[in-house]
Residue, then its C-alpha position, 0 to 999 in steps of 0.5 A: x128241542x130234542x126229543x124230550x127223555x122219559x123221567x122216572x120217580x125213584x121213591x125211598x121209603x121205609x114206612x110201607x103204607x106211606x110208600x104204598x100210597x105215594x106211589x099210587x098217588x104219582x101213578x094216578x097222576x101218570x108218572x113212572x115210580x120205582x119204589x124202594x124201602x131203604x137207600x141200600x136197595x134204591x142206590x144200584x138204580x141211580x149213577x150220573x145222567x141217571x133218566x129220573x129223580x129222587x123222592x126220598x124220605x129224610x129218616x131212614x133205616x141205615x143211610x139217612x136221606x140227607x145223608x144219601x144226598x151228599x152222595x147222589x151229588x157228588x156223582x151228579x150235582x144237577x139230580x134233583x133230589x126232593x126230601x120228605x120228613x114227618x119231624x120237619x122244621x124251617x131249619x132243617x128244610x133251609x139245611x137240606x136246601x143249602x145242601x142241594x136239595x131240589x126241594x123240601x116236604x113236610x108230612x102230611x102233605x096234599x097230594x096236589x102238592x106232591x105231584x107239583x113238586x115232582x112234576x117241575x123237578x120232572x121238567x127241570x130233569x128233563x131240561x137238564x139232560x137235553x142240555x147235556x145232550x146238545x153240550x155233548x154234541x157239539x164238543x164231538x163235532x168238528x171240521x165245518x159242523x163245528x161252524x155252520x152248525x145245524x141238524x136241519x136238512x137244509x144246514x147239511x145241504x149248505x156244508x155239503x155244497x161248500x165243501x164242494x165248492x171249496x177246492x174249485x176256483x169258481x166264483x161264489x154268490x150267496x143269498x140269505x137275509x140278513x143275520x144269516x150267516x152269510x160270511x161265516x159262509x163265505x169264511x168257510x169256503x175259504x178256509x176250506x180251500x187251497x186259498x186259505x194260507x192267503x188272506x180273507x179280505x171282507x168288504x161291505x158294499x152297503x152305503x160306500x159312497x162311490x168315491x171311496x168304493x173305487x179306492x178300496x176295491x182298486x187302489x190309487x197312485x199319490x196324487x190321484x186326488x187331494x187326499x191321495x198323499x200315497x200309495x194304497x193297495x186296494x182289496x184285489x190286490x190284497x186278495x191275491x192268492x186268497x179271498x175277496x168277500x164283496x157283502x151286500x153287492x146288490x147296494x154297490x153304485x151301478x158306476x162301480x158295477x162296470x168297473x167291477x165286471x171289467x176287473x172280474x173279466x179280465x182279472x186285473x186291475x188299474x189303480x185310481x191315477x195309474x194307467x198299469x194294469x195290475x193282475x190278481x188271482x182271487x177267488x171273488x164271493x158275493x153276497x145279497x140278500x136281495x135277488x140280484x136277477x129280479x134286480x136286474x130285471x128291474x134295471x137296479x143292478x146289471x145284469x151283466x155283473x149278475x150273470x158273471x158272478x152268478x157261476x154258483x150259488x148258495x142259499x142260506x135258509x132263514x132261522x124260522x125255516x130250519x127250527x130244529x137247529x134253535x136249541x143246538x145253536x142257542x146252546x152254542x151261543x150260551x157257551x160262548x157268552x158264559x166264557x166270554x163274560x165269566x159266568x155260569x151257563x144258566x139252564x133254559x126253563x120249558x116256557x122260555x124253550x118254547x118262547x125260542x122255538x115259536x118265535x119268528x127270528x126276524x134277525x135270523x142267527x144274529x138275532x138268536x145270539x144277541x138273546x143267548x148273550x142277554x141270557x147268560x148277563x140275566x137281562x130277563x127281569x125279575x128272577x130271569x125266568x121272563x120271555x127271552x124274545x120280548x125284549x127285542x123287535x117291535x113287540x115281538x108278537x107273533x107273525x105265525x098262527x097257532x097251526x103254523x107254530x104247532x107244525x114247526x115245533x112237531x117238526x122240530x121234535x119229529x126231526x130230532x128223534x129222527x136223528x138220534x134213532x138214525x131214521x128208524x120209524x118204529x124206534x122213532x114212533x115208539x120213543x114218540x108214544x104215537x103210533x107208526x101210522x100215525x108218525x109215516x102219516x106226520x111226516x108226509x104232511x111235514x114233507x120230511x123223509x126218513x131215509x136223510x137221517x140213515 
């Protein structure tokens, strides 16, 4: 996750010793308190996305703390805002709650209580602001980082190369597991390109019998076979002046292969019953998520198809290696779901932050998305607040090790203060807490490199 923001404790209370000691209290406890007598004096230090939380006392010289409540929400509804009396009752504290406090103490109180308390509205305030952080994002994004989206280095490299490629006529491999968004990708380079007023003409390879494989890629004439009661247009032809996205080529049946490579080499095709040759004009993008010249080698694909569509090549690197992107594109997916169902964008909680961020994403960004879905429908148990990953997989343990797992979040957390200190290492170590050594020697071993982030 981003780099998580420092949180201050703005404390109101008019009773001195009482605010003398609290202070104290959350200090030994290592927070950072501001403290103030009145709401009069503590106002001009809170406003909307305000870096803090509020502590403050119910009865109160001039405007009461419930009083001031109202106020603090109407500018920001999401400022936790934790209220504290010495004349306390149930009624007043389901009131307060009902009004939009965070949460409610009544003096005395112990001290573990307090800073408890502090602590999760701390964490809730955090979460918040990280979340707003990323909403802002991607509402000032556009063009292709508004569809293959991702900070990570590999996503910039993955735009870059298809935008490149978009405006040449170049046939395309790409190669990514599955769920990686393999024909979002080819998408792109189509819509990217000089093609893109012309159709886009996706076609899964995988399990087409060879019957109907040659009927779809080529076409037939009525009567080509006894179902053939009239003329079909097959996919190239379709494609003309666009798009042909052959997904999963590594499953297509070797005696289609050296129909396809005759089609790709002369760009024409004949129709199934026909002895007329039809020429096309698109650009063909494959993918697999085998490698097709290890299949090739192993005689499981041929290697003159591999190497003529094998001009250039994309790679799309799997969710576990590009972790700084989990938040930005669950947050993505959780916008998408809320619209889709018509519900409130519900707010990660630290634990399930770090259930995204450890796991090992076996379906890759297709998985995140069907997890983001069951978190805006509360498909999460009782109260919502269980593992977003363990309702799916075998038993969604772990595969990495606790030093692998370590190493991906501090990656994660490094590389996005990286990004929002524009590759500044003394800001960066700074905004980290870790001396500038301490962070140049991090990213030696996390082989990242400031300087892709100026």
């Amino acid at each position: 996750m981003s780099n998580a923001p420092a949180i201050r404790v703005l404390l109101v209370e008019d009773d001195e010793d009482v605010r003398i000691s609290t202070t104290q209290v959350l200090n030994l406890a290592g927070l950072d308190v501001e403290s103030f007598g009145s709401v009069e004096r503590a106002r001009a230090h809170v406003g909307p996305g305000v870096p803090a939380i509020v502590v403050c006392d119910v009865r109160l010289p001039g405007i009461t703390g419930t009083e001031w409540l109202h106020e603090l929400h109407a500018a920001d509804p999401e400022l936790p805002v934790i209220l504290m009396t010495g004349h306390g009752h149930i009624a007043m504290a389901v009131e307060a709650m009902r009004d939009g406090a965070y949460d409610f103490i009544e003096k005395p109180f112990t001290t573990e209580r307090l800073v408890a308390i502090v602590r999760h509205a701390i964490e809730r305030r955090q979460l918040t602001l990280q979340v707003r952080a990323l909403r802002e994002a991607l509402d000032n994004w556009n063009g292709i980082q508004s569809v293959l989206i991702g900070r990570s280095a590999q996503m910039q490299q993955v735009r870059r190369t298809v935008m490149t490629l978009a405006e040449t006529s170049a046939d395309v491999l790409i190669y990514g597991e599955t769920g990686t968004g393999k024909e979002l990708v080819a998408r792109c380079l189509h819509d990217y390109s000089k093609r893109r007023r012309q159709h886009f003409v996706p076609l899964n390879c995988g399990g087409l019998p060879e019957s109907l494989a040659e009927s779809e890629l080529f076409g037939h004439e009525p009567g080509a076979f006894t179902s053939a009661s009239k003329v079909r247009v097959g996919k190239f032809e379709y494609a003309n002046g666009g798009t042909l996205f052959l997904d999963e080529i590594e499953s297509m049946p070797m005696a289609v292969q050296i129909k396809l490579l005759r089609a790709l080499q002369e760009r024409t095709v004949e129709r199934i019953g026909s002895n007329k040759t039809i020429p096309f004009d698109c650009r063909v993008v494959a993918a697999s998520k085998d490698d097709l010249k290890e299949l090739s080698d192993r005689q499981k694909f041929r290697a003159d198809l591999y190497y003529r569509i094998g001009v250039a090549f994309i790679e799309l690197p799997p969710l576990r290696e590009r972790r700084e992107d989990i938040p930005l594109l669950f947050e993505h997916f959780t916008l998408l779901a809320a619209s889709r169902f018509e519900r409130v964008a519900p707010l990660l909680s630290s634990a399930q932050l770090a259930d995204l961020m450890a796991y090992a994403w076996p379906g890759n960004v297709r998985e995140l998305r069907n997890v983001a879905d069951r978190f805006v429908l509360g498909l999460l148990g009782e109260g919502g607040e269980g593992r977003l990953t363990q309702q799916h997989g075998a038993d969604a343990s772990l595969p990495q090790g606790l030093p692998q797992q370590v190493e991906s979040f501090e990656r994660a957390v490094i590389v996005e203060a990286l990004r929002k200190h524009h590759g500044d290492q003394s800001a960066t170590a700074s905004a980290l807490s870790v001396p500038r050594q301490t962070l140049f020697d991090k990213l030696r071993k996390l082989g990242v490199t400031a300087d892709q982030f100026k």
